[in-house]
C-alpha positions as CSV (number, residue, x, y, z in Angstrom):
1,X,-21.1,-198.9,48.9
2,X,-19.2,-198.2,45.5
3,X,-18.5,-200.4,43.3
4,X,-15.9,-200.3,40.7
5,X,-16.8,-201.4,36.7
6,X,-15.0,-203.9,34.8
7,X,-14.4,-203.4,31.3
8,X,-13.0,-206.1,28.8
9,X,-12.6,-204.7,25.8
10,X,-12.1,-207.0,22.3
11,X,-10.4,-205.9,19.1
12,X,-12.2,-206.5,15.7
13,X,-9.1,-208.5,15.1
14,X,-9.5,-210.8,17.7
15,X,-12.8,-211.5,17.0
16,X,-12.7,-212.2,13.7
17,X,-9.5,-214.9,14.6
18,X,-11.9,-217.2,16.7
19,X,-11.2,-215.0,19.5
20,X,-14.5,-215.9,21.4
21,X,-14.7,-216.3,25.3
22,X,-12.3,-215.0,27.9
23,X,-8.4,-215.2,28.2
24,X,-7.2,-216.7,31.7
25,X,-6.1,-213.1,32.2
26,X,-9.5,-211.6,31.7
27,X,-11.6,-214.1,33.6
28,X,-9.3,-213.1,36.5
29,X,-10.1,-209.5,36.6
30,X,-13.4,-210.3,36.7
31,X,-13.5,-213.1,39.6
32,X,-11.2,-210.3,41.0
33,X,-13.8,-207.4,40.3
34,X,-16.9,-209.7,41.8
35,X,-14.9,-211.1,44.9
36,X,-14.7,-207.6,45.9
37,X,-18.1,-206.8,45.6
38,X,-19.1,-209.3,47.7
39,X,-16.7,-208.8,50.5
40,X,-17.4,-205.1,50.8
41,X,-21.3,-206.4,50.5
42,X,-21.0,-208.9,53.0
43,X,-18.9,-206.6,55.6
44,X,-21.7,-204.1,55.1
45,X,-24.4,-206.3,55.9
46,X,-22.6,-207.9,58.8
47,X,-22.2,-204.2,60.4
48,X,-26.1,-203.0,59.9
49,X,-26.9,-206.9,61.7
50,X,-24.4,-205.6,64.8
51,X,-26.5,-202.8,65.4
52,X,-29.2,-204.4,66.5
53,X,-29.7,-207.2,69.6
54,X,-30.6,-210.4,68.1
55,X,-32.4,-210.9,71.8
56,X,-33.8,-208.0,72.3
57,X,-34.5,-206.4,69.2
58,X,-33.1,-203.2,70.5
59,X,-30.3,-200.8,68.9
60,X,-26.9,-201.8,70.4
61,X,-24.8,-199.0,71.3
C-alpha cells in the first residue's frame, strides 16, 4: 500500500496575524488525505481475510 503525504504549509505572515489552527480548506485535504488511507487499508485487509476459509482454515482459491 502507498500512501500519499499531506503537506500544509504556513507563511510567517500568517502566523504572526493569529493565524493558528486550520482553514476549512486545509482541514479538508487532510480528512480527504486520511479517508483514503483508510479505504485502501480496509480494502486490503478485506482481500488477505478472503483468502482464507473462515470454516476451514484453509487457502480459498
Amino acid at each position: 500500500m502507498t500512501l500519499k503525504a499531506v503537506r500544509i504549509d504556513k507563511s510567517l505572515q500568517r502566523l504572526f496575524g493569529g493565524g493558528i489552527g486550520l482553514s476549512l480548506e486545509e482541514g479538508k485535504t487532510i480528512v480527504t488525505a486520511l479517508q483514503s488511507a483508510v479505504v485502501a487499508h480496509g480494502t486490503e485487509t478485506h482481500s488477505l481475510f478472503r483468502r482464507v476459509c473462515l470454516d476451514c482454515r484453509r487457502r480459498s482459491r
